[in-house]
TORFIDO-316937 format. One record per atom (N, C-alpha, C): residue in one letter; x, y, z. Coordinates in steps of 0.1 Angstrom, whole numbers, plus 5000, padded with zeros to 4 digits. Each point is the difference from the previous one (the first is absolute). Last residue first. Layout:
! TORFIDO-316937
AXYZ
...
This chain:
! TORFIDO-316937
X508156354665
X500550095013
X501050044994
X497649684978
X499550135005
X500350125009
X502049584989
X500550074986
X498650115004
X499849695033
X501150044999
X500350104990
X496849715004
X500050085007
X500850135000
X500049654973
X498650024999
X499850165007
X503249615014
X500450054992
X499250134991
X498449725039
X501050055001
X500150144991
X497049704983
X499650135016
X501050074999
X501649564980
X498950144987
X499550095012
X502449685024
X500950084988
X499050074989
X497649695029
X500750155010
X500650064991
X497549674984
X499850075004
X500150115006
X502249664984
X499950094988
X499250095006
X503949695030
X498850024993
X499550134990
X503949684989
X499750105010
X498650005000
X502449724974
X500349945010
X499850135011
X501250104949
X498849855003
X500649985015
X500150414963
X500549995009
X499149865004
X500650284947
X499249915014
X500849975013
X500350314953
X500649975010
X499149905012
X500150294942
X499149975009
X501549875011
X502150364964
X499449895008
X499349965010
X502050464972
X499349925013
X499349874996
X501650324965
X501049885001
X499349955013
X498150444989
X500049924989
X500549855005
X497950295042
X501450024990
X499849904990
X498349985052
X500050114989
X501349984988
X498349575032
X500750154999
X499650084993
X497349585026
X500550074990
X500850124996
X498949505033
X500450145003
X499950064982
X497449585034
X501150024988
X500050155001
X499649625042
X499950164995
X500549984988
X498449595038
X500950074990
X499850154993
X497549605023
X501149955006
X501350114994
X495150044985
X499849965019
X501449985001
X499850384968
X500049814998
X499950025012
X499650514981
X500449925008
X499549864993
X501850454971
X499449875006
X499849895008
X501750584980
X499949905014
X498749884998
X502750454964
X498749895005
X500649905010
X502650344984
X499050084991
X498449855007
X505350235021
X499549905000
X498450024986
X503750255021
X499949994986
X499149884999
X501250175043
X499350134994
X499749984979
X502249655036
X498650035000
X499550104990
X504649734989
X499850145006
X498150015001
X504049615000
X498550034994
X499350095009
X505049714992
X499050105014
X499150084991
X503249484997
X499350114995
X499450095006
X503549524990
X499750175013
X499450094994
X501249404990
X500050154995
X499250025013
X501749595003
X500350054984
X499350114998
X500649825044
X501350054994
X499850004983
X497150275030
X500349864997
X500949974995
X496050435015
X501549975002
X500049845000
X496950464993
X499949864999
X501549934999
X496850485017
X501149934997
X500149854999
X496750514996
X500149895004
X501449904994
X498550545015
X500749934994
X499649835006
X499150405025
X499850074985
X500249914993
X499449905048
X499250134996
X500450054984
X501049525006
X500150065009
X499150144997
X500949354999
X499150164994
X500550135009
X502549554979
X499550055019
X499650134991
X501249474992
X499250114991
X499650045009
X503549584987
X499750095011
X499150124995
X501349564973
X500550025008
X499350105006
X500349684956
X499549975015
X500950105009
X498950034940
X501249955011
X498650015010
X499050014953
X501450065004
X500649935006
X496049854968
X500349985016
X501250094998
X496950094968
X500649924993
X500950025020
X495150064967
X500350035013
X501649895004
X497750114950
X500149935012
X500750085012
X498050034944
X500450085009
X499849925016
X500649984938
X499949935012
X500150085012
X499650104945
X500750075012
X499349925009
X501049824952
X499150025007
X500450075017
X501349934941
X500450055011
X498849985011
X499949744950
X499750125006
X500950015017
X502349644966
X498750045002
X499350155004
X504449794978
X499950005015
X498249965007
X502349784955
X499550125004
X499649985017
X502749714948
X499250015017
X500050135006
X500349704947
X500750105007
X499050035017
X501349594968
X499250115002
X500550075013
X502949664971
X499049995014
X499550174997
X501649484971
X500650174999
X498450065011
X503149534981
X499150015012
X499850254999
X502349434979
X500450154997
X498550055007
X501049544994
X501150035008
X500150214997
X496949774970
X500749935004
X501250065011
X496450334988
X500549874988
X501149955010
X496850305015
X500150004985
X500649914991
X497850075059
X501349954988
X499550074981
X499150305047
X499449924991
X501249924990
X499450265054
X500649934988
X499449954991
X498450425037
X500249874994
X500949964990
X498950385040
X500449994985
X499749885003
X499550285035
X501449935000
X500349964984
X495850345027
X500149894991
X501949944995
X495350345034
X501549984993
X500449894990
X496650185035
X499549994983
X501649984998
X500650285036
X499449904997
X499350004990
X503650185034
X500149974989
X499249924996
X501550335050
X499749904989
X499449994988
X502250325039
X499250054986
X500549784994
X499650335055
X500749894993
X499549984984
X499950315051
X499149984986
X501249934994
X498750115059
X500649984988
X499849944983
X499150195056
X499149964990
X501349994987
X500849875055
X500050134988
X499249944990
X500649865053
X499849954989
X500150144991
X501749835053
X499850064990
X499749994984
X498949825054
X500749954989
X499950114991
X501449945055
X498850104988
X500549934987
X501449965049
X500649874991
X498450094993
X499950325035
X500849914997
X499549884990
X498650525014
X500149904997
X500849914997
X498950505034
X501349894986
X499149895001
X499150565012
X499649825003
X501049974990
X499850445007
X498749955002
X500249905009
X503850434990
X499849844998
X498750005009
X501250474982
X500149865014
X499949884994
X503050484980
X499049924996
X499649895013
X503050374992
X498750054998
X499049904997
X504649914998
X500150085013
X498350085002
X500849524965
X500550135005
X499550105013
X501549464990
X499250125004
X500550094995
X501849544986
X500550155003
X499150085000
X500149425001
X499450134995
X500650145006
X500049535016
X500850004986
X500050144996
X499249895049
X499649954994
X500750044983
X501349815051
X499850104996
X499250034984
X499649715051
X501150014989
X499850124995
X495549895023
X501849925004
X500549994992
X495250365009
X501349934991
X501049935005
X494950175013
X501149965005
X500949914991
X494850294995
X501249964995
X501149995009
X497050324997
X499849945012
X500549844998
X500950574989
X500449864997
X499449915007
X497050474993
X501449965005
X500549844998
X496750344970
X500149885009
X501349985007
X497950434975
X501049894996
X500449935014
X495350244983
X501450065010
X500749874992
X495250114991
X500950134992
X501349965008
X496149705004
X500050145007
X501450104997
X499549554982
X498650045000
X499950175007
X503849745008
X499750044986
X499150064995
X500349805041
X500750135003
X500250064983
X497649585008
X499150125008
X501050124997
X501949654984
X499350004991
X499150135005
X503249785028
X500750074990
X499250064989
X498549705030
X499750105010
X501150094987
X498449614987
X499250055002
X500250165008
X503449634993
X500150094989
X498450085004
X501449755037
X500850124996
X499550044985
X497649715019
X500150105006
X500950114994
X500249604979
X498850044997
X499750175007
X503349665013
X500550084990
X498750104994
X499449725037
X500850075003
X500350104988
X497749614989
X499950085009
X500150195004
X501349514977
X499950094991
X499450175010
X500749525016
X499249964992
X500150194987
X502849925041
X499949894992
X499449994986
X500950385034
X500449984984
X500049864995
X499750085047
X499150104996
X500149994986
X503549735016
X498949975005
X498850055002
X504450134986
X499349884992
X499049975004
X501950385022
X498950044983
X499749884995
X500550005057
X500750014986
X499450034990
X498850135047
X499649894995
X501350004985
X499150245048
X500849974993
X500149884989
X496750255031
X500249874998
X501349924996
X498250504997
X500049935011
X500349895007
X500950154952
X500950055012
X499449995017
X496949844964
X501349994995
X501149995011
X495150245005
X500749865001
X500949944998
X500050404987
X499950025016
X500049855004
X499450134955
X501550025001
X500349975020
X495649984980
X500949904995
X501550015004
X496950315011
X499549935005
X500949864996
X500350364977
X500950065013
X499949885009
X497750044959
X501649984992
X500349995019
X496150164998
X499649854996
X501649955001
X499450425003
X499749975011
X499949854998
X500450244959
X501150045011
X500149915014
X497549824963
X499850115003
X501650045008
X498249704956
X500749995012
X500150105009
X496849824961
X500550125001
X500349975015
X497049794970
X500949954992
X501750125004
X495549805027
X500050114993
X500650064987
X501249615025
X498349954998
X499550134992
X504249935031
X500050074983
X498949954990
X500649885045
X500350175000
X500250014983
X498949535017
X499150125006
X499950134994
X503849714990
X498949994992
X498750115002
X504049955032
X500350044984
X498449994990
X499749745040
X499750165005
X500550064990
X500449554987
X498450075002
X499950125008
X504649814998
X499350004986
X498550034998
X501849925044
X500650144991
X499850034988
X499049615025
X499050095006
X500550104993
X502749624984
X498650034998
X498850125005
X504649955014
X499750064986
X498749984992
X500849865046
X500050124998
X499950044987
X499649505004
X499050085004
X499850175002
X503849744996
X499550004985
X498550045002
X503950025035
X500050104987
X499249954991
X499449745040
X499750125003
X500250144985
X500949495007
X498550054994
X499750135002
X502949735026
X500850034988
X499050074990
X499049935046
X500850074993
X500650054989
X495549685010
X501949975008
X500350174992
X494649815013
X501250074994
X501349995001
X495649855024
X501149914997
X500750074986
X496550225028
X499949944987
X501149924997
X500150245039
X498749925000
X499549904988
X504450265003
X499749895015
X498449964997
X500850354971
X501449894994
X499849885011
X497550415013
X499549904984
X501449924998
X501350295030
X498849895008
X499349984991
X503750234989
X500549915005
X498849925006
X498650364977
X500449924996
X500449895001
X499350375028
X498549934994
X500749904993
X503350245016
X499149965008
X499249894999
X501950334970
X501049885004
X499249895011
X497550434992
X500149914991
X501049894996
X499550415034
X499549845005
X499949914990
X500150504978
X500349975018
X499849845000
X499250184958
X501249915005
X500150015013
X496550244978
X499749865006
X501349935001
X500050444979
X499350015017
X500049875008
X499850074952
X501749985004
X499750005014
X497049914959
X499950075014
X501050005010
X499849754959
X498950094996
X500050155013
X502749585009
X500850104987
X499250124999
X498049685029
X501550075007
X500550114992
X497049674982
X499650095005
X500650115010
X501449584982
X499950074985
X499150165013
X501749655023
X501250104992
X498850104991
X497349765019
X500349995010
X501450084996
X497949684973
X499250144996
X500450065013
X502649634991
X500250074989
X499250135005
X499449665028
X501550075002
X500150114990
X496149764996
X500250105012
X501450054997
X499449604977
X499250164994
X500150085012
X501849655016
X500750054985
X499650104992
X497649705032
X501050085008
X501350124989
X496249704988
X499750075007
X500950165002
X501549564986
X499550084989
X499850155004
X500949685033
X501250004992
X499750124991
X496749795024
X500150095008
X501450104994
X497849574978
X499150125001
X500750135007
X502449605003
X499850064983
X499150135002
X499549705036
X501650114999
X500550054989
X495649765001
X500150135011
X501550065004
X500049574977
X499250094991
X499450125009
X504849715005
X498050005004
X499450114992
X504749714985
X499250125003
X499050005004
X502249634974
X501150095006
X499850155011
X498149434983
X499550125003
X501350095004
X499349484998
X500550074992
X499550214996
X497949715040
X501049934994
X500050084986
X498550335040
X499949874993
X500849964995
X501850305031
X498950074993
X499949834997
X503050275038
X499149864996
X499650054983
X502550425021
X499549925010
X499849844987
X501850464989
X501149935005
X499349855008
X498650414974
X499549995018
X501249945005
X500450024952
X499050155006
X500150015016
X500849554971
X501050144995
X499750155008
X498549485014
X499350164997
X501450114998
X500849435004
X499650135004
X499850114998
X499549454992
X500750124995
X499550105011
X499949425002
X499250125000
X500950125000
């Protein structure tokens, strides 16, 4: 006879669990969750909330280890809550940042699921929206490829970004290589062969994988097979992709530009934004 994963006590022959310790497990899991998730909403309620917790974790046969995947859960629905409106407020941004540093939680752990990052571009997006230039909220390790200029902020960086160009290629069709025709015995005389018509082909042709940090005037693309900075103020059209941005330049020779592995929603706002100011 086994014992109750949960209680630890008896349970039936081949059985892993009482089914009232399952119930109280579950139970005990959504609370945990809506119990953070409401602390966030209302920062007032971290008094005693270590508290509370440690006594859902004892009642509900919780172990510890359960504790960061349940917070990012509760964090991922107070993020959600507050941008239900599609608009991060100051006070909302403050409430997050308070939790955070109350608790000393890490960003992997607030940033599992995308989170964290949401806040931040949402709160860069409010200060856009209101005529100012966002302060960094971005943390850089190392340094990065690109030469600011002294009048310029850095947004945001994206990383491992795939770069595509539009590129034109001229194939040959209807064409024709000629034929042999015998005439006579071992003697063979061949028509004559033609390219065919010209056809202009146009593909999206991969560059490179590397780094794309937006800033107040200038966007930058850095890899080791090419470095480009794409002046906002020349920009002539912005297309967001759920996973990407194509970009248009001004100018005869501009090549249409796709960016793959950002999101498109924020870099067209963003960007959007920006060449207005």
């Amino acid at each position: 006879m086994g014992k109750c994963i949960y209680c630890g006590e008896k349970v039936g022959f081949l059985k892993k669990k009482h089914k009232e310790c399952e119930f109280k497990f579950q139970q005990g899991k959504n609370e945990y969750v809506e119990v953070i998730k409401s602390s966030i909403l209302d920062e007032s309620n971290f008094n005693g909330l270590e508290e509370k917790l440690k006594s859902i974790r004892q009642q509900s046969y919780l172990s510890e280890n359960l504790h960061n995947d349940l917070t990012t859960k509760a964090f991922d629905l107070a993020v959600e809550h507050f941008l239900e409106d599609g608009i991060l407020s100051p006070d909302e941004e403050e409430k997050v940042e308070i939790f955070k540093d109350r608790f000393q939680l890490s960003q992997n752990i607030l940033d599992k699921n995308g989170s964290y990052t949401k806040v931040g571009m949402s709160s860069i997006l409010r200060d856009l929206t209101e005529g100012k230039i966002p302060e960094q909220r971005i943390k850089i390790d190392g340094q990065l490829p690109f030469l600011f200029q002294k009048s310029e902020s850095l947004i945001w960086v994206f990383t491992n970004v795939e770069f595509y160009e539009q590129r034109t290629r001229t194939e040959y069709r209807g064409g024709s290589q000629g034929v042999s025709v015998r005439v006579a015995k071992g003697v063979y005389y061949r028509t004559s062969s033609f390219k065919g018509r010209p056809v202009q082909i146009s593909e999206m042709k991969y560059i490179g994988t590397g780094l794309l940090a937006l800033t107040t005037k200038h966007i930058y693309f850095g890899s080791p097979e090419k470095k480009i900075k794409i002046p906002i103020n020349k920009l002539v059209s912005i297309e967001p992709y759920e996973d990407g941005i194509g970009l248009q330049k001004d100018g005869v020779t501009a090549k249409p530009q796709i960016f793959k592995n950002i999101d498109g929603w924020f870099a067209h706002n963003a960007i959007s934004n920006l060449s207005q100011m």
